[in-house]
N, C-alpha and C positions, 0 to 999 in steps of 0.2 A: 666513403658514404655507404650507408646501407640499401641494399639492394637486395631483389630477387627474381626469378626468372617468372615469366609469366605464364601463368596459365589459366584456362576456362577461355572465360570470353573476353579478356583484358590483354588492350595491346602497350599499354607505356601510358603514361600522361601527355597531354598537349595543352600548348601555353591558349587561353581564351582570345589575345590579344592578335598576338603574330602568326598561332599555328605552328610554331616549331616543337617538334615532338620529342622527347624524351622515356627514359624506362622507367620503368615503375618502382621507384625512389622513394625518400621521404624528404621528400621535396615539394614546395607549394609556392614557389617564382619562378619564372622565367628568367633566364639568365643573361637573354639579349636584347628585353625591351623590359622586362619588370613587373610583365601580367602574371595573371593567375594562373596557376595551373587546375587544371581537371582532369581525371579519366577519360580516357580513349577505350574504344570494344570495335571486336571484332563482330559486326554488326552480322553477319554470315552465321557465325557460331552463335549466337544469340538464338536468330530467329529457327535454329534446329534444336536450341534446346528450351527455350523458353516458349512454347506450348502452351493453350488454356489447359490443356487437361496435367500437363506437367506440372503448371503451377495447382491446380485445385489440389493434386495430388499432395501438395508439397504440405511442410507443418503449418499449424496456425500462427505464424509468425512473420515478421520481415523475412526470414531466411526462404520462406518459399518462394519469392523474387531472385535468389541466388544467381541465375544465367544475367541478370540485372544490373547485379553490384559485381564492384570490384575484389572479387575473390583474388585472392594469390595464390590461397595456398591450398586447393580443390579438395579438402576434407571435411565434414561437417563436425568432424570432433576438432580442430583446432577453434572452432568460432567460440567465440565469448559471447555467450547468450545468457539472457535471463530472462527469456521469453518476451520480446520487446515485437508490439507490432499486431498486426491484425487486432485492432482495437475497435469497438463497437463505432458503426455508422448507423446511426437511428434519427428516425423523421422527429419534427420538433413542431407539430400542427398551433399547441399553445402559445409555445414563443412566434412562431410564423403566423398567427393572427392578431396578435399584439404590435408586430412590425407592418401588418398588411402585406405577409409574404406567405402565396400558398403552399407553396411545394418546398420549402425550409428543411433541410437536415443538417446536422451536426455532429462532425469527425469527433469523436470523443475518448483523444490522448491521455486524457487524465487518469483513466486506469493503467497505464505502462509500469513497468515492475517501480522504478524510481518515481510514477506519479509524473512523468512530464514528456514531449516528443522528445528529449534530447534522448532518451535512450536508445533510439532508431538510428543518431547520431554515431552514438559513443557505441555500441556497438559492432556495426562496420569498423570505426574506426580503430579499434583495441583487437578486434581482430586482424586486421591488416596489420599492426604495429606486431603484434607475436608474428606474423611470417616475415615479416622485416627485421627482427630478430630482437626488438626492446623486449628488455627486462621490467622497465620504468616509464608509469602511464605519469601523464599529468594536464593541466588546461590553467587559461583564464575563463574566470564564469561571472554571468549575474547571480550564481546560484543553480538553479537546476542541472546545468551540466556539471559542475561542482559532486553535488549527490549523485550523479550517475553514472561517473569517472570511478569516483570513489564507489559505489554500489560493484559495478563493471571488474575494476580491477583486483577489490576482493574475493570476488567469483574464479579470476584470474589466477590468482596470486603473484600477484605484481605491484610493486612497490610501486606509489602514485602520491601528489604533490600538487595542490588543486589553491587556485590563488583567487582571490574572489574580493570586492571592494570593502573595508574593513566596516561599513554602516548598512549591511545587507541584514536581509531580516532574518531574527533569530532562529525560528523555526528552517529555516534553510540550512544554517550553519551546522544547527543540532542534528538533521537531519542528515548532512553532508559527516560529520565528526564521528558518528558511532561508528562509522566502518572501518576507523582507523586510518585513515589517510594523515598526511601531513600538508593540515590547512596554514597555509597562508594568506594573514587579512594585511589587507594593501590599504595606506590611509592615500584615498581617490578615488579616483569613477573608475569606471567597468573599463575606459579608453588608456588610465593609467596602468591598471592592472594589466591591460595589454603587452602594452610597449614595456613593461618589465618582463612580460616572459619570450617575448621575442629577443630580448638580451639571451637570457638564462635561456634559449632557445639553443641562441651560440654559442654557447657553452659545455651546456649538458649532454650527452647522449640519451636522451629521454622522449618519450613521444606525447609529444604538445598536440592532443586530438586537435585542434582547432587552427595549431597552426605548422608545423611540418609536417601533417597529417591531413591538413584542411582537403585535398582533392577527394581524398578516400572518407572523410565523415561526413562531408557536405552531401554527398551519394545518398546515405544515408535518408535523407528526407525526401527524398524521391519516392519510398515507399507510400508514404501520406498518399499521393498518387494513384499508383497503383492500386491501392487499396480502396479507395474510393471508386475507381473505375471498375473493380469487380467485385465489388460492395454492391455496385448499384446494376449488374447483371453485366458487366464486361460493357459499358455504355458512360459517356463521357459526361459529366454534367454540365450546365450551364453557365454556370457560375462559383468562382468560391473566392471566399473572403478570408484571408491568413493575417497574420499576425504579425511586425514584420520589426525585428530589430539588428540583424547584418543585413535582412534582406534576404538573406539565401533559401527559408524556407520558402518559400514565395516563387523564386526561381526554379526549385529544384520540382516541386508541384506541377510547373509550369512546362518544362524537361520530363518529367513524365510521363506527360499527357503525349505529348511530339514522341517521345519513345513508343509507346505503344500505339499509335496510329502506323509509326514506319514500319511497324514488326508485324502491322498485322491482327492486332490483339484486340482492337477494339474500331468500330467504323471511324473514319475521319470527320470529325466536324466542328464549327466553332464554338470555340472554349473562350469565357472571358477570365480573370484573374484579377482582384483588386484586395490592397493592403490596408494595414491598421495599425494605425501610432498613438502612442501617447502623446498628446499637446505636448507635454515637456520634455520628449525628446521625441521632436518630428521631424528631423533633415529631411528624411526622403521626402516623405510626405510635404513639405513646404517645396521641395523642388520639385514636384509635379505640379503643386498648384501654380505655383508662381509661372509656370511654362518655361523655366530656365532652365530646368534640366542639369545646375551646379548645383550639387549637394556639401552646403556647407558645415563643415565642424560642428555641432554645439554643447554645452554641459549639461547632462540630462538633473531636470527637474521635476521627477514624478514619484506617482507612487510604485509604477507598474516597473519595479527594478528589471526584470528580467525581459524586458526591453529597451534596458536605459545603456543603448550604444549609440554616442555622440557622433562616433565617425565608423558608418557601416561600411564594409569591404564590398559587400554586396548592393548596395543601393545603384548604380549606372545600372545595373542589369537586370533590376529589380523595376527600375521607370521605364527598362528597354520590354519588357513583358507583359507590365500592364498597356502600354501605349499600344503593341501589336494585337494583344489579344480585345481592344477596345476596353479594357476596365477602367478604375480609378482608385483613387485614395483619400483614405480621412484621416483625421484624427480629432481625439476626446480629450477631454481637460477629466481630474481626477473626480470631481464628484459624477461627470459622466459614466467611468470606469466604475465606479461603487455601485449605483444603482444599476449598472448593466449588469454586476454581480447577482446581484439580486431579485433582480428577472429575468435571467435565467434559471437560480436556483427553483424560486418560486410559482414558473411554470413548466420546468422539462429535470426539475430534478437535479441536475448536476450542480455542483458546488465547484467553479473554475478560480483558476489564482489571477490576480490582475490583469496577465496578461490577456483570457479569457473577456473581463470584462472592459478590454478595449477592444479586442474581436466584438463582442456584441455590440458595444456602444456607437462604434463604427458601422457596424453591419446597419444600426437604425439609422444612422443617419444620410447610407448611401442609400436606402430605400426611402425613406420620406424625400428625397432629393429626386428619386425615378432614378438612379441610376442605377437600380437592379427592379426589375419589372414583377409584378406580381406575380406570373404566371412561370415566372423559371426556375428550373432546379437550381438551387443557391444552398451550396456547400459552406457553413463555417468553423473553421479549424478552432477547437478548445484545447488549448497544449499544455495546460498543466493544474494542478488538483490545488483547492483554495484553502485546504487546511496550511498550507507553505504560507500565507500571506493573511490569515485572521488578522494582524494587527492593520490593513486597511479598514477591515469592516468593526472597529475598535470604536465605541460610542454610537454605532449605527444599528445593531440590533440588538437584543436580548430577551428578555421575560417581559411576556403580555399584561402580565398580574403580577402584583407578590402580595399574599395571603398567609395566615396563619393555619393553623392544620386543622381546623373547625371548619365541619362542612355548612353552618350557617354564612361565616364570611366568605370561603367561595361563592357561594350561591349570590348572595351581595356584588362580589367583584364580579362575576361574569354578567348579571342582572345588570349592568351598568354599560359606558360605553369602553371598549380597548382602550389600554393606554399602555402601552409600550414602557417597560422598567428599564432604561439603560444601568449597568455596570458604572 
């Protein structure tokens, strides 16, 4: 098995479940009960090197969290970066009076070099996999991590193998293909696409960001965190509302809020946390309403692909977070998701991909509910750029007019009432 000896602030992985600890492998079970693993830190070494003024100092990037993540291999030229991270937090006053929410801001992922969070992801992760000694990156994706594996490992140059459900939207594909990866389309959902690379897992010697890699990418989104907490002056905010299809951005948000209260870094106080589904693939989300807390299987049926995981790995921890930290969860049916799209665009400017427009759709709907209070800071996560996904907003907008190039028939067409030209 591949290995390496540890250094920085990394002591091994340990299982989520049992607490039995192991070395810093590429390895993502436990091997005596069958839980998850995660990174372990040597919480000591941390709080000496992980500083505010360390971090301000540090680059505009995830990487300036460095004492944070699971470094292995203590060099800033082995990291595979493409500048992923420190991405604008900006207040949203128009959308937050449209929700009746005052104090509204909005993480705004969608600028990331690949266009979506998973490069915060794939990042850490591809870096850890060169000091673990792969040659060869690879994933299962709804798409976004797909492009950003593929984006990541050409930066690398490391041969990569990115598997993705064979009815994902085209602009993904296209988007993911130019870098030269070797795409694989999988006829099934994002769950089939799984459980094929977890075979060819066993197989390959190749690193599977998501899944013998999953302790070191998952890390990864912990930055989100961070970032928002000294975004908003090293101060915790009230509320955020994520996105949530394994569940683990959600968790890891969640983890670094508790991280930097341990260390020091920011006052301690209560944090709420609540997630966002699409109706058509909602397990979590149905298992917290229903108050069972079994999150069943299902086959996603939506629009918002790059949330459409039937069976999230992360969901138990994802209901064990919102329940602690008193939040909740929603979920949107598609024509929800569409017009969330577009009000957002239409008052704060950004142009989010689906999964965006279940963040917002949700986010209105935990507010008309009161279960986000007018007066709190309420962070919501936009995790990926909406040019990937035009074809939801396909028949729903276009041209106001269409006019011949005579300025008397403008003057007519505008003189008149809007009427919207769909394609």
């Amino acid at each position: 098995m591949l290995k390496t000896d540890t250094v920085g602030t990394v002591q091994g992985l340990r299982c989520r479940e049992c607490g039995r600890s192991y070395a810093a492998t590429a390895q993502h079970v436990c091997e005596f009960c069958f839980g998850p693993l995660e990174v372990a830190y040597d919480r000591e070494a941390q709080a000496a090197r992980a500083t505010r003024a360390a971090i301000e100092a540090g680059p505009a990037s995830l990487w300036r969290y460095a004492p944070l993540l699971p470094v292995l291999r203590d060099d800033p030229a082995d990291r595979v970066d493409l500048g992923a991270g420190w991405t604008p937090l900006v207040p949203a006053p128009r959308l937050g009076a449209a929700l009746g929410l005052d104090d509204l801001w909005l993480k705004n992922d969608t600028v990331n070099p690949s266009f979506s969070f998973k490069d915060r992801v794939v990042s850490v992760a591809l870096t850890a996999a060169r000091a673990l000694g792969f040659s060869t990156a690879a994933c299962a994706s709804t798409g976004n991590l797909a492009h950003s594996v593929a984006a990541h490992a050409a930066k690398a140059g490391m041969d990569n193998y990115v598997f993705v459900p064979a009815d994902l939207e085209a602009a993904k594909i296209v988007a993911t293909a130019v870098y030269g990866p070797n795409v694989v389309a999988v006829r099934g959902s994002y769950d089939d696409v799984n459980r094929l690379c977890s075979e060819v897992a066993g197989e390959e010697p190749w690193a599977f960001v998501n899944i013998n890699l999953r302790p070191y990418y998952a890390e990864g989104s912990k930055t989100l965190g961070f970032e928002i907490a000294e975004q908003l002056g090293w101060r915790l905010p009230d509320h955020v509302v994520a996105p949530m299809a394994s569940g683990s951005m959600l968790v890891k948000i969640d983890k670094a809020f508790r991280e930097l209260a341990d260390l020091g870094l920011v006052a301690d106080r209560p944090w709420r946390i609540s997630g966002a589904q699409a109706t058509g693939c909602s397990p979590i989300t149905t298992a917290f309403k229903d108050g069972t807390g079994a999150i069943r299987p299902v086959r996603p049926t939506t629009i918002a692909k790059s949330l459409a995981i039937g069976s999230p790995a992360d969901g138990p921890y994802a209901l064990d977070a919102v329940a602690r930290t008193g939040g909740a969860m929603e979920d949107a049916a598609d024509p929800e998701i569409v017009d969330a799209i577009r009000l957002l665009a239409r008052t704060e400017g950004i142009l989010a991909e689906t999964a965006g427009g279940v963040t917002i759709a949700c986010l209105r709907r935990l507010a008309a509910a009161g279960r986000i209070a007018r007066g709190e800071r309420t962070v919501a996560v936009i995790s990926g750029m909406g040019l990937k996904t035009l074809d939801a907003l396909a028949g729903e907008v276009g041209p106001t007019w269409e006019v011949g190039p005579g300025l008397d028939e403008f003057r007519a067409a505008v003189s008149g009432p809007a009427q919207e030209v769909h394609p």
